[in-house]
PDB file of N, CA, C and O in Angstrom:
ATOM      1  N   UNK A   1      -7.698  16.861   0.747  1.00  0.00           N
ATOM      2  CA  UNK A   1      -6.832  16.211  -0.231  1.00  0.00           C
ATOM      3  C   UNK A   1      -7.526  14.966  -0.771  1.00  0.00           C
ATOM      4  O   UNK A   1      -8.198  14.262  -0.018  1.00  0.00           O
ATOM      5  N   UNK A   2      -7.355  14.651  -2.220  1.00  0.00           N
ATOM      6  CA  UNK A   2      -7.411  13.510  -2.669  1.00  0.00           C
ATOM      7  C   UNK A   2      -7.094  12.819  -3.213  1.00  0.00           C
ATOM      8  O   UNK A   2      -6.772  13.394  -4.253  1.00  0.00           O
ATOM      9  N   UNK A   3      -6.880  11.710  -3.333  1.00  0.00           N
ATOM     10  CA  UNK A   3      -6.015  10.563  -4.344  1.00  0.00           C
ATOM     11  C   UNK A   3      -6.885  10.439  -5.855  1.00  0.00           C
ATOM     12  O   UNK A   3      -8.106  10.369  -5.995  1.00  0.00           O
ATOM     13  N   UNK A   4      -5.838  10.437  -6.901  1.00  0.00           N
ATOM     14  CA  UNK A   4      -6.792  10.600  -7.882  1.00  0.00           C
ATOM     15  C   UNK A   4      -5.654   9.744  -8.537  1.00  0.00           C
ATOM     16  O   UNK A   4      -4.551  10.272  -8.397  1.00  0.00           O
ATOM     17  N   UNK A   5      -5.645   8.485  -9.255  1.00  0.00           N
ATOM     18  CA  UNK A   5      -5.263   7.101  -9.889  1.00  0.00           C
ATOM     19  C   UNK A   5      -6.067   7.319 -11.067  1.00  0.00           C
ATOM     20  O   UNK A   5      -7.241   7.661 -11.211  1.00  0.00           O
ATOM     21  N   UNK A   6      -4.637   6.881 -12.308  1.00  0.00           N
ATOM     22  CA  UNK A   6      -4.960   6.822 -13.700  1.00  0.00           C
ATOM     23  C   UNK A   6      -4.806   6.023 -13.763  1.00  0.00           C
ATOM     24  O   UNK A   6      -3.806   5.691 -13.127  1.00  0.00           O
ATOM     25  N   UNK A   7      -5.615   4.736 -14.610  1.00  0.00           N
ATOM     26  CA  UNK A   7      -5.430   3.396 -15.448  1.00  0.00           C
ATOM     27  C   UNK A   7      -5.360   3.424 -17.156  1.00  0.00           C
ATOM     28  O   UNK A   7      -5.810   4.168 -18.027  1.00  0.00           O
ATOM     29  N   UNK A   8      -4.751   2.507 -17.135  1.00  0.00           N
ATOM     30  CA  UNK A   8      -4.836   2.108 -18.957  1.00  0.00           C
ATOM     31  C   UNK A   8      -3.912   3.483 -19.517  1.00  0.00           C
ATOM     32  O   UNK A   8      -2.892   3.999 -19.059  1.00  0.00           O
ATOM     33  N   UNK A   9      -4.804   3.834 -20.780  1.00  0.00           N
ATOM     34  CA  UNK A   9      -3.959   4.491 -21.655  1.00  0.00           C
ATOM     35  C   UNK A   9      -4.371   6.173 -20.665  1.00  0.00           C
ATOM     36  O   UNK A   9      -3.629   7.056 -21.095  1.00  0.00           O
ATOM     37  N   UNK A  10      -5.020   6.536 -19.896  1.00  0.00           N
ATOM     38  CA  UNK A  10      -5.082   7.792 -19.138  1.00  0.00           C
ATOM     39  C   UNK A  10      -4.122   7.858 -18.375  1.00  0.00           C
ATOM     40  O   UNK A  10      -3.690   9.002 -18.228  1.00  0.00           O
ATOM     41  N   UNK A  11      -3.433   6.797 -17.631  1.00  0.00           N
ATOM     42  CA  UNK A  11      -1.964   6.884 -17.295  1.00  0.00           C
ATOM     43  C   UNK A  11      -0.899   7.320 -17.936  1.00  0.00           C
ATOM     44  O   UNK A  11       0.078   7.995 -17.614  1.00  0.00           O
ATOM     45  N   UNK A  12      -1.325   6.730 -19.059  1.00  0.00           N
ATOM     46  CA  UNK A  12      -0.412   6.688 -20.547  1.00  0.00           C
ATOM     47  C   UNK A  12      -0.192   8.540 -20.911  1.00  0.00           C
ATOM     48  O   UNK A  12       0.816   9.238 -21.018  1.00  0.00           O
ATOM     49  N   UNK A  13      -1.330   8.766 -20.994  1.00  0.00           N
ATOM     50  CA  UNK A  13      -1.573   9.935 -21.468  1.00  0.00           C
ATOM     51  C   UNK A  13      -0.821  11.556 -20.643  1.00  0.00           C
ATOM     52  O   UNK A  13      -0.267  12.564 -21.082  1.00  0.00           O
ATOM     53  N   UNK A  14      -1.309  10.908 -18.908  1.00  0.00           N
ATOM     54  CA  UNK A  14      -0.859  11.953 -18.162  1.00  0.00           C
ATOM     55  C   UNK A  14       0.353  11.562 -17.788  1.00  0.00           C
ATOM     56  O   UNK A  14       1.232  12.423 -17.772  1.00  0.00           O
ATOM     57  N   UNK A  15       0.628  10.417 -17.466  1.00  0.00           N
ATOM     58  CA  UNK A  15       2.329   9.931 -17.306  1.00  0.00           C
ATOM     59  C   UNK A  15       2.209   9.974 -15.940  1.00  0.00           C
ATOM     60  O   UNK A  15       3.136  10.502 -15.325  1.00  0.00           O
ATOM     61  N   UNK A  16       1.207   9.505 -15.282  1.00  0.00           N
ATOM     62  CA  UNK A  16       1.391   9.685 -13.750  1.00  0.00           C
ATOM     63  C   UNK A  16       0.595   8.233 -13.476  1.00  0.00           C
ATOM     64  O   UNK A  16      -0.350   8.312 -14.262  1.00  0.00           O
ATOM     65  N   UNK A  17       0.467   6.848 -12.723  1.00  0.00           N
ATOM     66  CA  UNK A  17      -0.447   6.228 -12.007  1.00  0.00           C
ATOM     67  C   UNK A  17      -1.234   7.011 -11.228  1.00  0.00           C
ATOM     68  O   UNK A  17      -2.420   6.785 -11.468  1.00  0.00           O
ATOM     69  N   UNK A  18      -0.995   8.207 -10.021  1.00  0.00           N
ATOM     70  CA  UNK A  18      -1.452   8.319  -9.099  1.00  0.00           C
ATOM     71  C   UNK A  18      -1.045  10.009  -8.499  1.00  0.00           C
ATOM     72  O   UNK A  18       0.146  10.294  -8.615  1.00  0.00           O
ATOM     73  N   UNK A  19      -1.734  10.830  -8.035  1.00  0.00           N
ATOM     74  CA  UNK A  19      -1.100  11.926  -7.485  1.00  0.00           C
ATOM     75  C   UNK A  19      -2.122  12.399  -7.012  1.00  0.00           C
ATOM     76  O   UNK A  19      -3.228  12.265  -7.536  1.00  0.00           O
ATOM     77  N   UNK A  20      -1.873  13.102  -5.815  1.00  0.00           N
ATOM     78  CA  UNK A  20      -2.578  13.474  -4.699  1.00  0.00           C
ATOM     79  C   UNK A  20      -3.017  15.058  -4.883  1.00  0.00           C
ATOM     80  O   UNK A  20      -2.229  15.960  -5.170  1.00  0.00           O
ATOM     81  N   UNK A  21      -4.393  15.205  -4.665  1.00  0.00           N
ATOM     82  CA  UNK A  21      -4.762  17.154  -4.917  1.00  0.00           C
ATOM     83  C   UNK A  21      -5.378  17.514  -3.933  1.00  0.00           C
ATOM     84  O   UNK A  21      -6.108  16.812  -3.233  1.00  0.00           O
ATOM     85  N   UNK A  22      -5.120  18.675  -3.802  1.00  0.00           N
ATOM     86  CA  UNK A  22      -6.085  19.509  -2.703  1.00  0.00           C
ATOM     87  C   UNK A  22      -7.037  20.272  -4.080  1.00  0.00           C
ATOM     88  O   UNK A  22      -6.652  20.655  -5.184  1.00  0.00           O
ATOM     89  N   UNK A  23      -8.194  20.276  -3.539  1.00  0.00           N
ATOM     90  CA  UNK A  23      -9.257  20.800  -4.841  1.00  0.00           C
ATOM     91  C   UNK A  23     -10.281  21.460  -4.127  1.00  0.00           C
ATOM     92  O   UNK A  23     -10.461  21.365  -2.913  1.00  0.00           O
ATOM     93  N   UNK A  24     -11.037  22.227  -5.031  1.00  0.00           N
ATOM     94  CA  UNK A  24     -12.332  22.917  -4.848  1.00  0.00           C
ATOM     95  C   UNK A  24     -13.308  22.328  -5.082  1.00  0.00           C
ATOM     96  O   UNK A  24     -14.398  22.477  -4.529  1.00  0.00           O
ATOM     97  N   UNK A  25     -12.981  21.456  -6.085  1.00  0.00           N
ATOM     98  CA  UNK A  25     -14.410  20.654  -7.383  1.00  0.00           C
ATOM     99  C   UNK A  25     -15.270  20.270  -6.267  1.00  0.00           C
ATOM    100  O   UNK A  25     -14.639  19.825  -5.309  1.00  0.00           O
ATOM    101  N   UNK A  26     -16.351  20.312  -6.149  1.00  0.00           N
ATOM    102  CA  UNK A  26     -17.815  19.386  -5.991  1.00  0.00           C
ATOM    103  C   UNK A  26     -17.931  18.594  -6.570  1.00  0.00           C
ATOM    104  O   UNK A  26     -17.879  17.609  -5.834  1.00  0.00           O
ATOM    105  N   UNK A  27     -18.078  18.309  -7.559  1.00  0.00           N
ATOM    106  CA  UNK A  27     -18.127  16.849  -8.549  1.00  0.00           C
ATOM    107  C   UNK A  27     -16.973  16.419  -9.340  1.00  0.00           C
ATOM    108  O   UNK A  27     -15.911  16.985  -9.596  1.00  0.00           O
ATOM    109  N   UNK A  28     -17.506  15.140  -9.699  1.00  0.00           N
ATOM    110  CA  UNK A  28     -16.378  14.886 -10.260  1.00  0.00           C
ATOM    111  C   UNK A  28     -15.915  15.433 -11.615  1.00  0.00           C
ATOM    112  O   UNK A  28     -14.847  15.467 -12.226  1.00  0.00           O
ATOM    113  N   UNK A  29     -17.400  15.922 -11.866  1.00  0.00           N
ATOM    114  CA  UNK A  29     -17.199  16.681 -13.345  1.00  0.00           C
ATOM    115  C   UNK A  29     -16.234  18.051 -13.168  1.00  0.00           C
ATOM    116  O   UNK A  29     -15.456  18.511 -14.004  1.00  0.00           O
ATOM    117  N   UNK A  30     -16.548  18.590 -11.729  1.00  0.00           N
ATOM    118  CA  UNK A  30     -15.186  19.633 -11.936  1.00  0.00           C
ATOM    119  C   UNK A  30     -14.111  19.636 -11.916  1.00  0.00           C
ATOM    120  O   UNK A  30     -13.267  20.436 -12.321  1.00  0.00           O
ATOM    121  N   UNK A  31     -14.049  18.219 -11.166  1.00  0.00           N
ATOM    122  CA  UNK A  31     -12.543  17.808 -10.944  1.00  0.00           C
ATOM    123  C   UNK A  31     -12.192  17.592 -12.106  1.00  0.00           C
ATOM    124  O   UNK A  31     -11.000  17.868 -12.245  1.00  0.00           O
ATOM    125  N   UNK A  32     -12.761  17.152 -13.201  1.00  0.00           N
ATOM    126  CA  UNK A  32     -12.298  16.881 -15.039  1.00  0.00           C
ATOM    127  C   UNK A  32     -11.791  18.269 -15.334  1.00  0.00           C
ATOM    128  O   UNK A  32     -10.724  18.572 -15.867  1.00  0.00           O
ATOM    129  N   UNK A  33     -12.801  19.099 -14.868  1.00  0.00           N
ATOM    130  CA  UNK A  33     -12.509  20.248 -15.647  1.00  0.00           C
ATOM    131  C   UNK A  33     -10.952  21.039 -15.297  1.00  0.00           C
ATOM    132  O   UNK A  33     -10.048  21.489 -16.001  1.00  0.00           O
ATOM    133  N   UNK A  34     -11.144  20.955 -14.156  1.00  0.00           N
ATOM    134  CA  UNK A  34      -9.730  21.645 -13.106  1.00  0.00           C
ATOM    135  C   UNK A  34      -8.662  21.170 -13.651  1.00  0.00           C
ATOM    136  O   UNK A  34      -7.788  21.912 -14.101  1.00  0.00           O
ATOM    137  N   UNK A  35      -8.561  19.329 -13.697  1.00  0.00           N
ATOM    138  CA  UNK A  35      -7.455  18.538 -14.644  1.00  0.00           C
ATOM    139  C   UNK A  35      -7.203  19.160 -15.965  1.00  0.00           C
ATOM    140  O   UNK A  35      -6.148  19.605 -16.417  1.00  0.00           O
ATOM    141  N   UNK A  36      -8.536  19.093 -16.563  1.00  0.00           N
ATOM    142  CA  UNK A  36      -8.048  19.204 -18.003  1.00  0.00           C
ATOM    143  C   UNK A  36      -7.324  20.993 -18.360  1.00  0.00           C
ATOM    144  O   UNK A  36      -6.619  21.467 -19.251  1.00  0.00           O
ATOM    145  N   UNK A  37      -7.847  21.420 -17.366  1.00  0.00           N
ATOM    146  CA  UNK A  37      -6.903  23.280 -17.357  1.00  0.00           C
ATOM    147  C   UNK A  37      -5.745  23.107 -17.091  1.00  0.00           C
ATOM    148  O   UNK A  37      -5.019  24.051 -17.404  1.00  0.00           O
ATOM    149  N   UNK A  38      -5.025  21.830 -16.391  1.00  0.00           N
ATOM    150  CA  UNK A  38      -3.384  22.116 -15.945  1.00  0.00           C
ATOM    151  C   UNK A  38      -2.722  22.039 -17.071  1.00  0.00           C
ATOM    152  O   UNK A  38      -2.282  23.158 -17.335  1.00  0.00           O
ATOM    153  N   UNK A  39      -2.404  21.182 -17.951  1.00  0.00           N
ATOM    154  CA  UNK A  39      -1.891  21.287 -19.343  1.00  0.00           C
ATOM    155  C   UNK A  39      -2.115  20.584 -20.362  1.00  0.00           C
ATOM    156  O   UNK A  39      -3.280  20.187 -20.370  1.00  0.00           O
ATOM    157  N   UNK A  40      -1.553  20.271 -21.178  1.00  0.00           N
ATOM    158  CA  UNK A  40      -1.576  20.042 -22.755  1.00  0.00           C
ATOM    159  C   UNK A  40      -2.111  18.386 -22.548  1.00  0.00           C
ATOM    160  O   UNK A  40      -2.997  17.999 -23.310  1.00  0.00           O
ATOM    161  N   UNK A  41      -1.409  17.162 -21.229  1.00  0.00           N
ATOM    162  CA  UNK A  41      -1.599  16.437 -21.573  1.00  0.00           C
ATOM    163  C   UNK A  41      -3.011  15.528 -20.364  1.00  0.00           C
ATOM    164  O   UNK A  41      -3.492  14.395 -20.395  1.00  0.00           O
ATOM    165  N   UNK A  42      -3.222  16.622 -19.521  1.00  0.00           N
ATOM    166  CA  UNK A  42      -4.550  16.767 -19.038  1.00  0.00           C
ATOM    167  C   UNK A  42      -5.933  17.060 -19.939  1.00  0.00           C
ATOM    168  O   UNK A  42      -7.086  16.631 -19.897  1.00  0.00           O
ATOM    169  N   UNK A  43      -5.464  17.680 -20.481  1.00  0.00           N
ATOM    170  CA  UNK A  43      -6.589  18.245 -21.735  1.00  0.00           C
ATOM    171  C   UNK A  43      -6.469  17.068 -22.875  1.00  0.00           C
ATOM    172  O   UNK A  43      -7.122  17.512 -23.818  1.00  0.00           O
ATOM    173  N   UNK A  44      -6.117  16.196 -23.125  1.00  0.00           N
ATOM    174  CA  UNK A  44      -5.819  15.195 -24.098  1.00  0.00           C
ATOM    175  C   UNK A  44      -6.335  14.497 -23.301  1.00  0.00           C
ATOM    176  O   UNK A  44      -7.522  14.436 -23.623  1.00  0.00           O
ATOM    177  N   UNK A  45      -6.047  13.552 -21.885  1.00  0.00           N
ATOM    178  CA  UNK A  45      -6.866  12.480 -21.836  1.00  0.00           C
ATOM    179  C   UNK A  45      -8.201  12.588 -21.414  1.00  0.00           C
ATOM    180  O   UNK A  45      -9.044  11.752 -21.736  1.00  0.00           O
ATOM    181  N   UNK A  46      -8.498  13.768 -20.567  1.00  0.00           N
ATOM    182  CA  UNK A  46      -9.856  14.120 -20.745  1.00  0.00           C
ATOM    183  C   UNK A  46     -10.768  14.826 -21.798  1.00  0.00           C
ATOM    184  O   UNK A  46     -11.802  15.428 -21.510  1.00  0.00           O
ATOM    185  N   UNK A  47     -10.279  14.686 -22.998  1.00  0.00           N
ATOM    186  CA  UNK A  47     -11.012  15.524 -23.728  1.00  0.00           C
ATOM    187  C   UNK A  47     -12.346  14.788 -24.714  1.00  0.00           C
ATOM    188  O   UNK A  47     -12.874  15.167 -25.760  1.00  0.00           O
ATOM    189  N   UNK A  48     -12.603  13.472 -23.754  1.00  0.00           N
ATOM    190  CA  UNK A  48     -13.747  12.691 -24.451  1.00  0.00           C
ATOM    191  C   UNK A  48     -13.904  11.834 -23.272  1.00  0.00           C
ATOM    192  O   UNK A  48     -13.371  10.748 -23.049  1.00  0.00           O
ATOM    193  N   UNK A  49     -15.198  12.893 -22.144  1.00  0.00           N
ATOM    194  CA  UNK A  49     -15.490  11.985 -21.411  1.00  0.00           C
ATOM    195  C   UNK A  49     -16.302  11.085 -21.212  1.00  0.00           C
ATOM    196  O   UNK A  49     -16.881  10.825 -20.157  1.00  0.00           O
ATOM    197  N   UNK A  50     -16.402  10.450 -22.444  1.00  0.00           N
ATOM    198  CA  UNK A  50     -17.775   9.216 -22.634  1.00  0.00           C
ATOM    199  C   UNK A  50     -16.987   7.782 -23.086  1.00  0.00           C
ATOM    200  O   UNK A  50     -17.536   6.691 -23.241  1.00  0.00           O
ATOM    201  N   UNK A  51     -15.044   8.196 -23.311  1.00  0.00           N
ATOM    202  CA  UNK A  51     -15.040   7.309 -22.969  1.00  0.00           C
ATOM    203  C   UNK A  51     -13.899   6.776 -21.621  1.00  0.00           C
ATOM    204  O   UNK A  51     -12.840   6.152 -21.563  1.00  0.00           O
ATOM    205  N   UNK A  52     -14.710   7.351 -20.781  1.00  0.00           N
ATOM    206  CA  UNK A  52     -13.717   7.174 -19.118  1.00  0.00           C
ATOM    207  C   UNK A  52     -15.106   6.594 -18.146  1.00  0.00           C
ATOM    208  O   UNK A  52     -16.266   6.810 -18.497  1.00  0.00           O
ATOM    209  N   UNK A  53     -14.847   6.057 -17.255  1.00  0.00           N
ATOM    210  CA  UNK A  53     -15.446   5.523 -16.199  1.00  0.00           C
ATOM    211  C   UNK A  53     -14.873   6.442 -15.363  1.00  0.00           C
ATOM    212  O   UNK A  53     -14.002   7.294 -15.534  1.00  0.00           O
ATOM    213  N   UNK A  54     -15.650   6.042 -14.258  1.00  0.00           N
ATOM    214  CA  UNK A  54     -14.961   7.130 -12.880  1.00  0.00           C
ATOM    215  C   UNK A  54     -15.205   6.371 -11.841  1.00  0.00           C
ATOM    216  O   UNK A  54     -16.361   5.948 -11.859  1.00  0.00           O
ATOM    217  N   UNK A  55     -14.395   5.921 -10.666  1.00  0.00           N
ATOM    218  CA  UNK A  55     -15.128   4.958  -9.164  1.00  0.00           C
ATOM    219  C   UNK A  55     -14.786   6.329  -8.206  1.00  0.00           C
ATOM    220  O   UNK A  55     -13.960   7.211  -8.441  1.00  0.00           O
ATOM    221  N   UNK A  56     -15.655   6.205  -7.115  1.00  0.00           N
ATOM    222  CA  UNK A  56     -15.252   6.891  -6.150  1.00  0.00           C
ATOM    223  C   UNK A  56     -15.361   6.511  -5.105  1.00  0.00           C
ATOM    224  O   UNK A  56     -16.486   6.202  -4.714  1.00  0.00           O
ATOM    225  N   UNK A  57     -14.188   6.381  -4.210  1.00  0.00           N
ATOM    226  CA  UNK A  57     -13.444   5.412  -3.200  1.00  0.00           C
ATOM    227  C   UNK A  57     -14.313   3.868  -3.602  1.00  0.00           C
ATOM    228  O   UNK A  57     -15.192   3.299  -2.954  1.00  0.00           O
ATOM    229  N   UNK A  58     -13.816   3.567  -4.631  1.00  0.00           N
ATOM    230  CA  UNK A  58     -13.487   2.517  -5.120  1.00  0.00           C
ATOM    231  C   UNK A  58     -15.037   2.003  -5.251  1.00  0.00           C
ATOM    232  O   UNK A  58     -15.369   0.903  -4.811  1.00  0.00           O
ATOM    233  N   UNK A  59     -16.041   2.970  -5.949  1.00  0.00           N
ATOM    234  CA  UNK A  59     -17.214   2.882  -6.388  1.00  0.00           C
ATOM    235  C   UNK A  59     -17.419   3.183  -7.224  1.00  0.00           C
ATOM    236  O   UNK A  59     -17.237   4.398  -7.304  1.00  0.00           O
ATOM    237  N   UNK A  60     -17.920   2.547  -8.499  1.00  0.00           N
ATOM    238  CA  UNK A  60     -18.785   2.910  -9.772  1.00  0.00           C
ATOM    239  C   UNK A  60     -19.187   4.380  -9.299  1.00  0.00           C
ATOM    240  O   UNK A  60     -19.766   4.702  -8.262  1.00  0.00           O
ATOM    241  N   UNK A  61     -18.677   5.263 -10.441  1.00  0.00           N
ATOM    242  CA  UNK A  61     -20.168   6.725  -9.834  1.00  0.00           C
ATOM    243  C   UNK A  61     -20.441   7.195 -10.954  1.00  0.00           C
ATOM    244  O   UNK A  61     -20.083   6.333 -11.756  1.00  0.00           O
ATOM    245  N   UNK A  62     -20.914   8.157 -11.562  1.00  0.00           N
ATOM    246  CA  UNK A  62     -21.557   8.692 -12.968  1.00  0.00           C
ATOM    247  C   UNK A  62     -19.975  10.353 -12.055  1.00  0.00           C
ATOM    248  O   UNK A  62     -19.219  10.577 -11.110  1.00  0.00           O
ATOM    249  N   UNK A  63     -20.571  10.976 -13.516  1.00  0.00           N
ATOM    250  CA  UNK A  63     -19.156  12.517 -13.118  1.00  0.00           C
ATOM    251  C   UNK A  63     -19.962  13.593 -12.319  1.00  0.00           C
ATOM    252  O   UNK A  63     -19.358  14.618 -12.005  1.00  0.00           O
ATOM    253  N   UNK A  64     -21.472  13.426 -11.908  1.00  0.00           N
ATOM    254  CA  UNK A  64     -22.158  14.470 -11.399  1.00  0.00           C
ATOM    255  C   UNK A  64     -22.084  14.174  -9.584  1.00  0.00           C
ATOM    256  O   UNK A  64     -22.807  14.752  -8.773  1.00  0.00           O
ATOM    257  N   UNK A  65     -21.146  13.258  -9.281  1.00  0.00           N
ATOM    258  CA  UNK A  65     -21.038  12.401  -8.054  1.00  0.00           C
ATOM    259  C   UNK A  65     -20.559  13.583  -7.263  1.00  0.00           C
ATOM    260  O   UNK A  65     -19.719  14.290  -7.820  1.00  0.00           O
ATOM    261  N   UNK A  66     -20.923  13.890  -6.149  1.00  0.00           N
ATOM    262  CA  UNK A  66     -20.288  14.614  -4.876  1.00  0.00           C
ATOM    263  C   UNK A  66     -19.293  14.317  -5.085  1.00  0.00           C
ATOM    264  O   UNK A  66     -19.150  13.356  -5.841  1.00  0.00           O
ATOM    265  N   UNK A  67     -18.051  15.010  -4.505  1.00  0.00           N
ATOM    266  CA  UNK A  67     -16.232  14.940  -3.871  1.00  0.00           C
ATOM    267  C   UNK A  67     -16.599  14.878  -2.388  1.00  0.00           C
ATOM    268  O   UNK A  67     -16.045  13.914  -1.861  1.00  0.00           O
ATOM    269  N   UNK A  68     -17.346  15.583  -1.547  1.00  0.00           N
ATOM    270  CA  UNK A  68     -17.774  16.158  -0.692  1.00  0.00           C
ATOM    271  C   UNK A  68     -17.321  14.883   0.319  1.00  0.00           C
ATOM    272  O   UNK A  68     -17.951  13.834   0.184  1.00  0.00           O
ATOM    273  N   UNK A  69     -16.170  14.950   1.400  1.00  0.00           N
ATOM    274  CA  UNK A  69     -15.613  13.790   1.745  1.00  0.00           C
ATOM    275  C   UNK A  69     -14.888  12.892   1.389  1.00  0.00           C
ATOM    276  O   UNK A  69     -14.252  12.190   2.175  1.00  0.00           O
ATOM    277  N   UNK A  70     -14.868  12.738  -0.287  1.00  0.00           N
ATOM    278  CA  UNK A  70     -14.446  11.625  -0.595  1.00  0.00           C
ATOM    279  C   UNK A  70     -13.010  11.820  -0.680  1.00  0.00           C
ATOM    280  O   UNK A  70     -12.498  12.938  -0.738  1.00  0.00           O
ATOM    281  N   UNK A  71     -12.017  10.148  -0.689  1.00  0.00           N
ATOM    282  CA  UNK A  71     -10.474  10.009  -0.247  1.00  0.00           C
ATOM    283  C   UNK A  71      -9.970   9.700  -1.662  1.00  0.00           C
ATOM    284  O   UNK A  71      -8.824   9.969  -2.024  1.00  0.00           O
ATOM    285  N   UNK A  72     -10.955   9.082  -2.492  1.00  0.00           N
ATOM    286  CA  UNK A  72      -9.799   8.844  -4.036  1.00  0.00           C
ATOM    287  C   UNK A  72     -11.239   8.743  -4.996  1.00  0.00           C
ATOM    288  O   UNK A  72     -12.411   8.392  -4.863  1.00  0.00           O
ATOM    289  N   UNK A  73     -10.214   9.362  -6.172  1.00  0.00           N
ATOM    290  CA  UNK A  73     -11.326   8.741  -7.728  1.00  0.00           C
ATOM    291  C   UNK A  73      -9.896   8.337  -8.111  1.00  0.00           C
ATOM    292  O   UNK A  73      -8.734   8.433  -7.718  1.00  0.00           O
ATOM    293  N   UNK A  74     -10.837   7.700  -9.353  1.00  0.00           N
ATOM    294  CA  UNK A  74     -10.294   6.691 -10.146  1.00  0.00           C
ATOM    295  C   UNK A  74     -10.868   7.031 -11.929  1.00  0.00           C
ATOM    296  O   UNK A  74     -11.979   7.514 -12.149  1.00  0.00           O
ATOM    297  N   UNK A  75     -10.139   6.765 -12.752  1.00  0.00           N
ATOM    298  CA  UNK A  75     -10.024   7.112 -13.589  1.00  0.00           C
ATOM    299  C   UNK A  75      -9.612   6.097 -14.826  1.00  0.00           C
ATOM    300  O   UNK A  75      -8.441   5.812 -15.073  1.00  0.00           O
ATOM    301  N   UNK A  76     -10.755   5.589 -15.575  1.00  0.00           N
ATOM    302  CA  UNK A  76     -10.568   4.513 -16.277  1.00  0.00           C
ATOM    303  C   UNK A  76     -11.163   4.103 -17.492  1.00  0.00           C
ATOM    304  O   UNK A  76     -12.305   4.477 -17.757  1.00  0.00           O
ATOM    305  N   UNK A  77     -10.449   3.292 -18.353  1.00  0.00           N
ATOM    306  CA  UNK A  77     -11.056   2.768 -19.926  1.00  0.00           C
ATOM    307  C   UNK A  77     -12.705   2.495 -19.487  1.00  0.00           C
ATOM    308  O   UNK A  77     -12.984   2.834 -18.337  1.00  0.00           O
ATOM    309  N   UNK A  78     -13.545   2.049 -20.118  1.00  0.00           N
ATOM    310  CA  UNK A  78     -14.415   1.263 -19.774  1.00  0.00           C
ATOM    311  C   UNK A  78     -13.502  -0.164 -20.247  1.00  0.00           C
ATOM    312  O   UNK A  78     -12.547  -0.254 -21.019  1.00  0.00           O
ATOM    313  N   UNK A  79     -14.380  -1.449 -19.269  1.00  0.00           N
ATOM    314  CA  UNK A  79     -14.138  -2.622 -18.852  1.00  0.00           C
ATOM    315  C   UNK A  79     -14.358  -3.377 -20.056  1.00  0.00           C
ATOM    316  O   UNK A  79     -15.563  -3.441 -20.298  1.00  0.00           O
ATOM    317  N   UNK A  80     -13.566  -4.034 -20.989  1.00  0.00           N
ATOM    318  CA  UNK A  80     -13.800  -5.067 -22.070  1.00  0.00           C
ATOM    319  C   UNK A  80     -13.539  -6.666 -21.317  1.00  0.00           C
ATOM    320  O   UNK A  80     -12.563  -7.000 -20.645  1.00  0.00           O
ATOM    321  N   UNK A  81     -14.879  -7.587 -21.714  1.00  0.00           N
ATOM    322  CA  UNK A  81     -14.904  -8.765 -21.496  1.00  0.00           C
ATOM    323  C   UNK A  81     -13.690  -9.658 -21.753  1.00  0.00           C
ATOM    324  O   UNK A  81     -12.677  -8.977 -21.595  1.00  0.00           O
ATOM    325  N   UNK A  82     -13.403 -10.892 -22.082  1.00  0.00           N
ATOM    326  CA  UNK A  82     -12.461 -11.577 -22.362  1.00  0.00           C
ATOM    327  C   UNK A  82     -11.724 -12.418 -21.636  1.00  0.00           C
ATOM    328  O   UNK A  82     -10.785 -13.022 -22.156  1.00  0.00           O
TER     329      UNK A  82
END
Protein backbone atom coordinates (compact mmCIF):
# COMPACT_ATOMS: atom_id res chain seq x y z
CA UNK A 1 0.00 0.00 0.00
CA UNK A 2 0.72 3.57 -0.54
CA UNK A 3 -0.05 7.02 0.42
CA UNK A 4 -0.33 9.15 -2.49
CA UNK A 5 -1.14 13.25 -1.41
CA UNK A 6 -2.37 15.88 -3.91
CA UNK A 7 -1.32 19.59 -3.51
CA UNK A 8 -2.40 22.84 -5.12
CA UNK A 9 -4.70 22.76 -8.02
CA UNK A 10 -4.06 18.53 -8.46
CA UNK A 11 -6.09 18.34 -5.33
CA UNK A 12 -8.32 20.67 -6.95
CA UNK A 13 -8.56 18.63 -9.87
CA UNK A 14 -8.95 15.06 -8.27
CA UNK A 15 -10.96 16.35 -5.23
CA UNK A 16 -9.06 14.23 -2.89
CA UNK A 17 -5.81 15.66 -0.49
CA UNK A 18 -4.77 12.13 0.07
CA UNK A 19 -5.81 8.35 -0.58
CA UNK A 20 -4.20 5.28 0.00
CA UNK A 21 -3.46 2.39 -3.07
CA UNK A 22 -2.41 -0.94 -3.29
CA UNK A 23 -0.54 -0.86 -6.87
CA UNK A 24 1.57 -2.76 -9.30
CA UNK A 25 3.49 0.41 -10.77
CA UNK A 26 7.36 0.23 -10.47
CA UNK A 27 7.76 3.77 -11.08
CA UNK A 28 6.34 6.51 -10.53
CA UNK A 29 5.66 6.99 -14.10
CA UNK A 30 3.27 3.99 -13.85
CA UNK A 31 1.73 5.01 -11.04
CA UNK A 32 0.69 8.32 -13.42
CA UNK A 33 -0.37 6.07 -15.78
CA UNK A 34 -2.64 3.63 -13.55
CA UNK A 35 -4.13 7.19 -12.03
CA UNK A 36 -4.72 8.74 -15.09
CA UNK A 37 -6.89 5.28 -16.37
CA UNK A 38 -9.32 5.59 -13.25
CA UNK A 39 -11.34 8.49 -14.66
CA UNK A 40 -12.16 11.62 -16.33
CA UNK A 41 -10.66 13.67 -13.51
CA UNK A 42 -7.39 11.57 -13.06
CA UNK A 43 -6.76 11.95 -16.68
CA UNK A 44 -7.12 15.86 -16.42
CA UNK A 45 -4.68 16.45 -13.72
CA UNK A 46 -2.20 14.24 -15.06
CA UNK A 47 -2.42 14.93 -18.47
CA UNK A 48 0.77 17.34 -18.58
CA UNK A 49 3.41 15.83 -16.70
CA UNK A 50 6.04 18.55 -17.03
CA UNK A 51 4.08 20.47 -15.10
CA UNK A 52 3.98 18.27 -11.67
CA UNK A 53 6.87 17.57 -9.36
CA UNK A 54 6.82 14.28 -7.62
CA UNK A 55 8.69 13.61 -3.79
CA UNK A 56 9.01 10.21 -2.70
CA UNK A 57 8.65 9.66 1.00
CA UNK A 58 9.09 13.10 1.16
CA UNK A 59 12.01 13.30 -1.50
CA UNK A 60 12.50 15.27 -4.63
CA UNK A 61 12.51 12.24 -7.33
CA UNK A 62 12.28 12.57 -11.26
CA UNK A 63 8.83 9.91 -12.47
CA UNK A 64 11.40 7.06 -13.52
CA UNK A 65 11.96 6.66 -9.49
CA UNK A 66 11.44 3.01 -8.07
CA UNK A 67 7.93 2.47 -5.84
CA UNK A 68 9.81 -0.60 -4.83
CA UNK A 69 9.28 -0.11 -0.87
CA UNK A 70 8.28 3.13 -0.91
CA UNK A 71 5.29 4.50 1.87
CA UNK A 72 4.01 7.84 0.02
CA UNK A 73 4.42 10.11 -3.24
CA UNK A 74 3.48 13.30 -3.46
CA UNK A 75 2.16 15.16 -6.08
CA UNK A 76 2.75 18.81 -6.85
CA UNK A 77 2.76 22.41 -8.76
CA UNK A 78 6.33 23.19 -9.21
CA UNK A 79 7.58 25.64 -6.30
CA UNK A 80 7.17 29.59 -7.18
CA UNK A 81 9.52 31.99 -5.19
CA UNK A 82 7.97 34.92 -3.28
Amino acid sequence: MIDVLYFAWVRERIGLPKERLDTSAATVADLVVELAAREERYALAFSDTSALRVAVDQELADFDAPLDGVREVAFFPPMTGG
